[in-house]
C-alpha atoms as a printed R data frame, in Angstrom:
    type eleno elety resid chain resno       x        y       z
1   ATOM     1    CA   UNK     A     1 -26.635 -100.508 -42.662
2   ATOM     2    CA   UNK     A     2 -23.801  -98.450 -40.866
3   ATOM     3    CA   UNK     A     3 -21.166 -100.242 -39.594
4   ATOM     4    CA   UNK     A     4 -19.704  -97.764 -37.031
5   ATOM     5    CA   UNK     A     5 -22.975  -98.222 -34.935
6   ATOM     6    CA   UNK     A     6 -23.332 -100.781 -32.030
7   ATOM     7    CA   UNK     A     7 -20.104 -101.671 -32.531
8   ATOM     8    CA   UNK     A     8 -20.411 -102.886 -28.743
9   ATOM     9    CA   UNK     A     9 -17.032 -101.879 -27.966
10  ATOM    10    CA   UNK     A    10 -14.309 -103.207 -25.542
11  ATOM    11    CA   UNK     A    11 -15.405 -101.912 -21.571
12  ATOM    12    CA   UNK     A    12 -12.017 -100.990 -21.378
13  ATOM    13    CA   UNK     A    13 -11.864  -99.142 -24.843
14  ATOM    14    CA   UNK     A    14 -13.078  -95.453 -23.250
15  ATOM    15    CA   UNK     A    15 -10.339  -95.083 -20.651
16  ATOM    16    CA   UNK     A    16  -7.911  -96.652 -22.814
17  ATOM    17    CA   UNK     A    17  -8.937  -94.074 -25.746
18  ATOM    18    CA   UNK     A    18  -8.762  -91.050 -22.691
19  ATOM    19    CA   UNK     A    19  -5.073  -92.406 -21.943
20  ATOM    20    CA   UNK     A    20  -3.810  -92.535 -25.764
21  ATOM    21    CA   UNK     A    21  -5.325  -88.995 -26.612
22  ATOM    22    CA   UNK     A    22  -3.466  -87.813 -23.749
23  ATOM    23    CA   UNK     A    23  -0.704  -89.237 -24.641
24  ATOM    24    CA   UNK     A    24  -0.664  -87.799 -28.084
25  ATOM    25    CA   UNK     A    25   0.099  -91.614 -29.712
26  ATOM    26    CA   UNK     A    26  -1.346  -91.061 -33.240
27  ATOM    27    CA   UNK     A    27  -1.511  -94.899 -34.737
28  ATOM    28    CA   UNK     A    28  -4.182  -96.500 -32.818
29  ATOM    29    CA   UNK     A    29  -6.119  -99.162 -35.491
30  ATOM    30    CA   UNK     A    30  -9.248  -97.915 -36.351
31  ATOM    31    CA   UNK     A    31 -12.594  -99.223 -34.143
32  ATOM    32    CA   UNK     A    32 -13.890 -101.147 -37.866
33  ATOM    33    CA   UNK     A    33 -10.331 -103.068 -37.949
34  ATOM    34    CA   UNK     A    34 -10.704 -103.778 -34.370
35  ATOM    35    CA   UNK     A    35 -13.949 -105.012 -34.385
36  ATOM    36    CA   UNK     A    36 -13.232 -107.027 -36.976
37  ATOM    37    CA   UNK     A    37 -10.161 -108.649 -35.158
38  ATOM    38    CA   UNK     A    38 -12.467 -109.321 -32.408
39  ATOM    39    CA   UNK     A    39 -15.267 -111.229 -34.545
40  ATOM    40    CA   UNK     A    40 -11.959 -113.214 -36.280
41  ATOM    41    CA   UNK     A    41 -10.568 -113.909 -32.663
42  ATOM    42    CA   UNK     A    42 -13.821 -115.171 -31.561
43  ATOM    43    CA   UNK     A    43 -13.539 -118.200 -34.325
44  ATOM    44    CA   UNK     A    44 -10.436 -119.633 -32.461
45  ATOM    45    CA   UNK     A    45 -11.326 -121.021 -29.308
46  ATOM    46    CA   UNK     A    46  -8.290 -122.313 -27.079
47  ATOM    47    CA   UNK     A    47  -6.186 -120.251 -29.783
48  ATOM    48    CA   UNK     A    48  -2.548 -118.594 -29.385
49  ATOM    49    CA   UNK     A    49  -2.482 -115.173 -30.223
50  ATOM    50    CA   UNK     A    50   0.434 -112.805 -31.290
51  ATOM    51    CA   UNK     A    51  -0.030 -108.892 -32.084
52  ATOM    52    CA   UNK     A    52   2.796 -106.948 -33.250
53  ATOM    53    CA   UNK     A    53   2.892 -103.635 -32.657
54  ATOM    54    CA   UNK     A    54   0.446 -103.266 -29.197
55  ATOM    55    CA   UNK     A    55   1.158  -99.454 -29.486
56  ATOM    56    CA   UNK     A    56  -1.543  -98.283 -26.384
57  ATOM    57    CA   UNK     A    57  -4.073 -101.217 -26.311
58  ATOM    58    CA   UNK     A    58  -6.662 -100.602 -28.278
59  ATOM    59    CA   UNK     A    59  -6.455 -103.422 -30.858
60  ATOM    60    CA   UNK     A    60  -5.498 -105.454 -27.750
61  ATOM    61    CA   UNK     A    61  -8.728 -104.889 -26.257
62  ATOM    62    CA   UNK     A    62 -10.886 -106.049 -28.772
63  ATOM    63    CA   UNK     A    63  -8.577 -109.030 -29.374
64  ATOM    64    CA   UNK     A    64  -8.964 -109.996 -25.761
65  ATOM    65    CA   UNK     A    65 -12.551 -109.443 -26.158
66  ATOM    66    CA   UNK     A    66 -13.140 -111.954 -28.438
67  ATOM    67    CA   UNK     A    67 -10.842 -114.507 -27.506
68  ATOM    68    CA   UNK     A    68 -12.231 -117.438 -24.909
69  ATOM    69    CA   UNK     A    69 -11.067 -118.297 -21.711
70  ATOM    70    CA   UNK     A    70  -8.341 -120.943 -22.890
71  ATOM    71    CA   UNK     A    71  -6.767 -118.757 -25.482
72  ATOM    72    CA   UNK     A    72  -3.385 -116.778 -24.914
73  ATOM    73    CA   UNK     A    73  -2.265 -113.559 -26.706
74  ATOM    74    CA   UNK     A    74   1.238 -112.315 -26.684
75  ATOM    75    CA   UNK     A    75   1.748 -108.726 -27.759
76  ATOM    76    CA   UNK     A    76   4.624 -106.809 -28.490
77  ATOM    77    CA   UNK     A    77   5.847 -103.628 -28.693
78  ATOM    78    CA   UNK     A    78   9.256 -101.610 -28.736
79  ATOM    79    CA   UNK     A    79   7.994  -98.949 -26.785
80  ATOM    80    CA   UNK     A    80   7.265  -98.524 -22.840
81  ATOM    81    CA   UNK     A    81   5.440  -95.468 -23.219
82  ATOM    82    CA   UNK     A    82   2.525  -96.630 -25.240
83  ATOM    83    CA   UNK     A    83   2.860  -99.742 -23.403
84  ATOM    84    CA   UNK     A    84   2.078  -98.134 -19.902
85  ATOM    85    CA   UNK     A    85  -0.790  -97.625 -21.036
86  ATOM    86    CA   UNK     A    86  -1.970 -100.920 -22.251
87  ATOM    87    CA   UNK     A    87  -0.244 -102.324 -18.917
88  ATOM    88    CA   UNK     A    88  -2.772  -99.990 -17.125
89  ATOM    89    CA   UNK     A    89  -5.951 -100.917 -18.492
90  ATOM    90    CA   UNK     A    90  -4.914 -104.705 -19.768
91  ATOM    91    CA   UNK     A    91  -2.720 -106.224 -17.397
92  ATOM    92    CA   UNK     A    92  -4.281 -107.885 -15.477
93  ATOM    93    CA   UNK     A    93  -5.686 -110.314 -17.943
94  ATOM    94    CA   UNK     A    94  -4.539 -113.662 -17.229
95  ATOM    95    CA   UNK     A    95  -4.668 -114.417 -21.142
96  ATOM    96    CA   UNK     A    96  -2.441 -111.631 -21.794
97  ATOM    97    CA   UNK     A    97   1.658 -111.508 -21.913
98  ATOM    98    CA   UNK     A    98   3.101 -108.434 -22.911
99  ATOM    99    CA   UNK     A    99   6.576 -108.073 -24.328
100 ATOM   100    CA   UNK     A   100   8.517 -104.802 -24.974
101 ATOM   101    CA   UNK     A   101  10.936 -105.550 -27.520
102 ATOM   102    CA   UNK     A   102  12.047 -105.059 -31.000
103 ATOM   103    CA   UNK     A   103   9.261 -107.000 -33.320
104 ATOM   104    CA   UNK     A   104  11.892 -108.452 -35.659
105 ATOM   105    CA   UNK     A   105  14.111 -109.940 -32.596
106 ATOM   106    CA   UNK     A   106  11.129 -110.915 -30.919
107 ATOM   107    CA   UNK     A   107  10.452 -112.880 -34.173
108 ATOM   108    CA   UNK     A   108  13.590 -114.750 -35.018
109 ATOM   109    CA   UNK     A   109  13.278 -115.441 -30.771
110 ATOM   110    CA   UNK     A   110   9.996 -117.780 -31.474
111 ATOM   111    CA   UNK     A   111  11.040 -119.520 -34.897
112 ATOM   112    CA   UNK     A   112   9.453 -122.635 -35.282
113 ATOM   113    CA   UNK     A   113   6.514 -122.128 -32.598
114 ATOM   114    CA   UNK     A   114   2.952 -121.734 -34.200
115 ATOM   115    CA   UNK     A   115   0.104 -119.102 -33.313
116 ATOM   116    CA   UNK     A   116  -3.037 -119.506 -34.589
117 ATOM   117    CA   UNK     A   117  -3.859 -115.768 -35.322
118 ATOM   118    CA   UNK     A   118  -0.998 -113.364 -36.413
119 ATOM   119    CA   UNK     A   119  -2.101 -109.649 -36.352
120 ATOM   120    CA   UNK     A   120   0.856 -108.064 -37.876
121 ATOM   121    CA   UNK     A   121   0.404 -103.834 -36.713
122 ATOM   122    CA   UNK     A   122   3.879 -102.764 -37.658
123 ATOM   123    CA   UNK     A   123   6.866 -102.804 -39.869
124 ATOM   124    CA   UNK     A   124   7.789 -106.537 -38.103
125 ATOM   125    CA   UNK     A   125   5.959 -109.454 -39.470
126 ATOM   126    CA   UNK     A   126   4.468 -107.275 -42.068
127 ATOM   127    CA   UNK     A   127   7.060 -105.221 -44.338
128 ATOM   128    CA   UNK     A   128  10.431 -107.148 -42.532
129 ATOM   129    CA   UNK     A   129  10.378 -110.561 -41.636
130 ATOM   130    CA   UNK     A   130   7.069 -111.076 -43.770
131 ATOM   131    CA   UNK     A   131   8.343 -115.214 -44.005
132 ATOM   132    CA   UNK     A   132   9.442 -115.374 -40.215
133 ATOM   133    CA   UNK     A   133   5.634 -114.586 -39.181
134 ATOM   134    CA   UNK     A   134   3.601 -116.581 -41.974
135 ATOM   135    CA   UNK     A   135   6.384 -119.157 -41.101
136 ATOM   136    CA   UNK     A   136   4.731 -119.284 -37.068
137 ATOM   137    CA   UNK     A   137   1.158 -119.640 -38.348
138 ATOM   138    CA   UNK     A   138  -0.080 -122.809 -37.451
139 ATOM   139    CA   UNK     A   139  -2.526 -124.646 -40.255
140 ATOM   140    CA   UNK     A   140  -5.928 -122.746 -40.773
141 ATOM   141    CA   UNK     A   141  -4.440 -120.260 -38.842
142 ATOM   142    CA   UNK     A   142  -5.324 -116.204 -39.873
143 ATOM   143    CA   UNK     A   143  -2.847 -113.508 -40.707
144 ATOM   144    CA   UNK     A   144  -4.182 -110.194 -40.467
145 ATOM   145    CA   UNK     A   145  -3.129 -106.791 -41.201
146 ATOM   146    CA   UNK     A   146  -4.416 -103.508 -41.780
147 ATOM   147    CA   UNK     A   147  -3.908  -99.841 -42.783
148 ATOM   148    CA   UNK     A   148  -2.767 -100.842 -46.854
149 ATOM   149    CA   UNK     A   149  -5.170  -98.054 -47.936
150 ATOM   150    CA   UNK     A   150  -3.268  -94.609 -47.956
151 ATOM   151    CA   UNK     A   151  -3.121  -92.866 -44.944
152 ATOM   152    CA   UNK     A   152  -2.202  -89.241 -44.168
153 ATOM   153    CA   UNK     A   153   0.476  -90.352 -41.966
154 ATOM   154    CA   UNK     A   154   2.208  -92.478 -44.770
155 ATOM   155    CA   UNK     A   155   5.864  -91.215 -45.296
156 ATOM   156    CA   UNK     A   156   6.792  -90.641 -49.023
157 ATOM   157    CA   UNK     A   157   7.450  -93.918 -50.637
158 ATOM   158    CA   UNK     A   158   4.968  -95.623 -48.567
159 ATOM   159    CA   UNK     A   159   2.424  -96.380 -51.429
160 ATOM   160    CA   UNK     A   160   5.245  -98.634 -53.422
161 ATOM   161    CA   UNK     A   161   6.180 -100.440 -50.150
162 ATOM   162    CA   UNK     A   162   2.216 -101.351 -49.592
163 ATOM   163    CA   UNK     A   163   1.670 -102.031 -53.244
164 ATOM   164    CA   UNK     A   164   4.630 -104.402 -52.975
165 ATOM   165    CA   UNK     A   165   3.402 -106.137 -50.262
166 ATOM   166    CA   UNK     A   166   0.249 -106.650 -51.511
167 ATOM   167    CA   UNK     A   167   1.750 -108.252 -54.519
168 ATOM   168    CA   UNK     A   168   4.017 -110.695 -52.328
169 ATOM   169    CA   UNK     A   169   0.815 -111.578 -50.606
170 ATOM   170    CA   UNK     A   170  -1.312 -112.451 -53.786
171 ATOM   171    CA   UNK     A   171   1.606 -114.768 -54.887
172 ATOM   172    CA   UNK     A   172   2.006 -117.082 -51.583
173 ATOM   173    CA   UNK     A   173   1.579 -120.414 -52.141
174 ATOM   174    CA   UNK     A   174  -0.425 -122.288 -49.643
175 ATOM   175    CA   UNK     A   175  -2.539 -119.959 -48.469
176 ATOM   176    CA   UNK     A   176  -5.849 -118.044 -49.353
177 ATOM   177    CA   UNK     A   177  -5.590 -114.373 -49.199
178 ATOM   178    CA   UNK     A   178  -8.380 -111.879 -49.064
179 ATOM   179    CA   UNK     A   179  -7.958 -107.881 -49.345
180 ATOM   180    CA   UNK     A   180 -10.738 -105.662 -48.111
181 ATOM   181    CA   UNK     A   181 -10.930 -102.147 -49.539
182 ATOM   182    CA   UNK     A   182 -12.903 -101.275 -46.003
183 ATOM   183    CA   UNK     A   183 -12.030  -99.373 -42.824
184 ATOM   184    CA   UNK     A   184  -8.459  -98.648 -43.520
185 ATOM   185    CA   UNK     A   185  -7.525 -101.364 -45.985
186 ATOM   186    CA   UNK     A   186  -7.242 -105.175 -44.418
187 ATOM   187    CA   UNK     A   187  -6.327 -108.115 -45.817
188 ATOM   188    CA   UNK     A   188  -6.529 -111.500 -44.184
189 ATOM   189    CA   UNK     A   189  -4.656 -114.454 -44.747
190 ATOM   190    CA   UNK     A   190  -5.235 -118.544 -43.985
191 ATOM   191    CA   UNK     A   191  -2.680 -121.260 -44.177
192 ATOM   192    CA   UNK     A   192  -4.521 -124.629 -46.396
């Protein structure tokens, strides 16, 4: 089995992946992570979505491509740049709200909604405000993030602030946690 082939990606993924190369934006998710959001996003139908960290789309993409017509995704992002792009290929999804912002304002802003699916692709909701974003995930809802494998573009001190995480993430009480040592390190989350 290889798992990179037939991926069936996004029909938006190409241009989007032109547009981010371009661009020179470095910190796309990987196409095993995102494929892997999609299959999770297609086992919540009329589901609210939140991404943090859109960065140019690409995650976005496969979300969208898994979710059904009565689902909603709100993504977020501090930065126009990367987000012109995702505006440019995405935008015009109904199902779709984007929001440039700071993640951990944008957090404290929806406390005591509930999403259904959390992908966490940035320090908000994953290393700050780890609480604030398990606290919006509704029952059987999934909490997903990604690159907790080393990377080359991990700043010094990086390992200790995954490892930690990790940790925190075994311990939680009322959920069921599952770490993947696959694509670039993912671990998934449920609320009981």
């Amino acid at each position: 089995m290889n798992d990179l082939s037939n991926l069936n990606e996004p029909r938006t993924l190409p241009a989007i992946w032109a547009d981010t190369r371009a661009s020179g934006f470095t910190m796309a998710s990987e196409s095993l992570t995102c494929s892997l959001l999609r299959t999770l996003a297609a086992s919540k139908p009329s589901a609210r979505f939140l991404e943090l960290g859109s960065g140019t789309g690409l995650s976005t993409a496969w979300l969208l491509d898994g979710m059904d017509s009565q689902s909603h995704l709100t993504t977020v992002d501090n930065d126009e740049a990367p987000l012109s792009i995702l505006k440019r290929h995405l935008g015009k999804d109904s199902r779709l709200s984007v929001v440039c912002a700071d993640g951990d304002v944008y957090l404290r802003s929806v406390s005591g909604q509930q999403f259904d699916f959390i992908f966490a692709d940035t320090w908000a909701g994953k290393y700050r405000l780890l609480e604030d974003a398990l606290d919006l995930l509704a029952p059987s809802g999934l909490y997903v993030i990604d690159d907790m494998l080393p990377q080359p573009n991990w700043p010094e001190g990086h390992a200790e602030k995954v490892a930690d995480l990790i940790a925190t993430l075994e311990q939680l009480q009322g959920f069921r946690v599952t770490k993947l040592s696959w694509a670039s390190g993912v671990v998934i989350a449920t609320r009981c």
